[in-house]
N, C-alpha and C positions, 0 to 999 in steps of 0.2 A: 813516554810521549813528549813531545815536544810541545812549547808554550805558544800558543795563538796569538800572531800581531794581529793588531786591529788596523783595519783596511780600510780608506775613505774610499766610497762611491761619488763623490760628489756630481760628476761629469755622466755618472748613467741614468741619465734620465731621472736625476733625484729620486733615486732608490723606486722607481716605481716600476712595474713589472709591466711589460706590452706585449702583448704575444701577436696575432698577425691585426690588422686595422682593417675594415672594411669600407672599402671604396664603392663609388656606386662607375660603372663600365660607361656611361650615357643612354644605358636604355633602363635606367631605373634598377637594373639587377647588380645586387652586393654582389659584389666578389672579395674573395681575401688576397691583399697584396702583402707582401714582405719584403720591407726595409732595411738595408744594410748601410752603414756609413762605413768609408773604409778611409783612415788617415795614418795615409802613409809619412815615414820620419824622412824628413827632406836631405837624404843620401842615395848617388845614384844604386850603392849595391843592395838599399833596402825600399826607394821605390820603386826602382824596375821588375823587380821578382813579383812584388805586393801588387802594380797594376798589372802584371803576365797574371798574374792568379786573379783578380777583379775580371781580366778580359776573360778569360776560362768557364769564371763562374758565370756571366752573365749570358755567355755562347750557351754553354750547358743548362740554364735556364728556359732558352727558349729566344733568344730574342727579347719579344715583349708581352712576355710571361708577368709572374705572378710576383716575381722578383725586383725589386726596383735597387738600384748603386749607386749611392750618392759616393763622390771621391773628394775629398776634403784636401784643397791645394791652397798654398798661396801666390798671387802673381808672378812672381820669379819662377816658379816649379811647373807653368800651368802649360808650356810647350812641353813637357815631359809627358803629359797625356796625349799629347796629338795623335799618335798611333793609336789607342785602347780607344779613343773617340771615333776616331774613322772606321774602326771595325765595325762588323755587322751587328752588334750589341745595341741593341736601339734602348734598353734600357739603365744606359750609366748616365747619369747627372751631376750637374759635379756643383761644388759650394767653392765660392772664392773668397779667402777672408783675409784684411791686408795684414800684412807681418805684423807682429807686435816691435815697436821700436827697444832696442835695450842698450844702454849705454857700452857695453863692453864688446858691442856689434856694429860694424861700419855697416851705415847708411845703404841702401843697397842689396847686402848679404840675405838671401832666404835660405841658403843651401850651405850643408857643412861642408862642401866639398873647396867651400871659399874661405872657409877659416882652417886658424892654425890648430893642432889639437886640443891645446892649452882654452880654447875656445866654446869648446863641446858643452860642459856644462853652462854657458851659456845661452846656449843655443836651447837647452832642453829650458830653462826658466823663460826663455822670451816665449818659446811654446806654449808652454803651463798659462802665460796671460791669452790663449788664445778661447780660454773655459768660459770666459764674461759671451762672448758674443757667439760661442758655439753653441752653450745651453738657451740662449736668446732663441737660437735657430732653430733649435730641437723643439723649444715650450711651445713653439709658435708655428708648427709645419705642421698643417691637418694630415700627413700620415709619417709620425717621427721613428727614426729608425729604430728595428727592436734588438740593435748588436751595434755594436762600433767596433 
């Protein structure tokens, strides 16, 4: 057998389990809706495929089904959803949260498609600060997602 690393949850909803949340519809009747946050790595060959499959699932849903798609962008990336927005998907939402600043990233840069390679692992720690004000959003959104 091989030895088990220990794995942080920190960013899943602080270890705590949600399975669907109930919503009231406006006529008093619970319904169950399901949550999805999808945050895609701000590269065009890994967000385009990741909001082609958001736009899929949420078509395949229903529309404004039972399913809700929050898509987690930040301002530089946020024209890269205009298509998956304008589809018939009336359920994608999206969360805009400003880039984290990092010193070894020009002013500017949200997308690695702008840095040199040498860059990348910068790019994923500027990200990593994005946990402060994503779990903020989660603690604090009366139906928080039950997957990221």
């Amino acid at each position: 057998t091989f030895p088990q690393k220990k794995r942080s949850t920190k960013i899943f909803l602080e270890k705590r389990k949600i399975n669907n949340m109930t919503v009231s519809d406006g006529n008093n009747t619970p319904t169950t809706k399901t949550h999805v946050l999808i945050f895609p790595f701000p590269l065009q060959g890994h967000m385009i495929p990741l909001l082609d499959f958001t736009r899929r699932l949420a078509l395949r849903g229903g529309g404004s089904s039972a399913l809700t798609i929050t898509v987690l962008v930040t301002p530089k990336n946020l024209p890269l959803l205009s298509p998956l927005l304008s589809s018939k998907a009336v359920n994608i939402e999206t969360l805009i949260l400003p880039f984290p600043s990092h010193p070894s990233i020009p002013s500017g840069v949200e997308n690695v498609k702008d840095l040199h390679p040498s860059a990348y692992p910068y790019m994923i720690r500027a990200l990593g600060d994005l946990h402060a004000p994503l779990l903020s959003w989660i603690t604090s959104h009366p139906s928080p997602p039950v997957a990221i």
